[in-house]
C-alpha positions as CSV (number, residue, x, y, z in Angstrom):
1,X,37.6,-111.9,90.7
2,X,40.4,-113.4,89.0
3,X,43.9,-112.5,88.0
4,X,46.5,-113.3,85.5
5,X,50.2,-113.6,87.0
6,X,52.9,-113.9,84.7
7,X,56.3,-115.3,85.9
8,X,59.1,-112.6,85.0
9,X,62.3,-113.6,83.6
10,X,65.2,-112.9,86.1
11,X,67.2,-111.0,83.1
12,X,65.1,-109.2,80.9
13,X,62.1,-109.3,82.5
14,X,59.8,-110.8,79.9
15,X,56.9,-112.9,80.7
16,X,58.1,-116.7,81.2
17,X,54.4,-118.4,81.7
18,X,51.3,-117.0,82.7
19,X,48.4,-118.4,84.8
20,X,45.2,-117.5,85.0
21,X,43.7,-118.2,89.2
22,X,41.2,-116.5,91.8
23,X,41.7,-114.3,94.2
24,X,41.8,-116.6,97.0
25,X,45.0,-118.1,95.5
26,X,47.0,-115.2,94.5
27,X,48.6,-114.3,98.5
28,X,49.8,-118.4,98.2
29,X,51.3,-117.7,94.7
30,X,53.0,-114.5,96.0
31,X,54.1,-115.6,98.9
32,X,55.8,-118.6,97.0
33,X,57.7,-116.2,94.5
34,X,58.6,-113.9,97.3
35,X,60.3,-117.1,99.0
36,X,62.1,-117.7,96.2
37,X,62.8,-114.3,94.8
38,X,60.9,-114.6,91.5
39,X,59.7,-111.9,90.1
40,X,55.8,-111.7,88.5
41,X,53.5,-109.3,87.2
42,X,49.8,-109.5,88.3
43,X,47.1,-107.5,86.6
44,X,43.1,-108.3,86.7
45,X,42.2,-110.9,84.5
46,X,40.2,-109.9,81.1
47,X,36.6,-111.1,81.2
48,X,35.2,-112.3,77.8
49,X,32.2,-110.0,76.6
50,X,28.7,-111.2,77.5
């Protein structure tokens, strides 16, 4: 499965960047923000149609 994590701006909240990785990565990328105090949003990525 893979997830899209947006970086959260630290005053309003809107989405900075966004990244697109796998599962596997996500506890590294959250782990990194948490050190740091950055906020993101994570949500399922959108699969295109087959």
């Amino acid at each position: 499965m893979r997830f899209e994590i947006m970086r959260l701006d630290d005053v309003d909240g809107t989405p900075v960047d966004t990244t697109v990785v796998d599962a596997a990565s996500v506890n590294r990328i959250v782990q990194q923000a948490a050190a740091i105090g950055q906020r993101l949003w994570i949500r399922p990525a959108e699969t295109p149609a087959s």
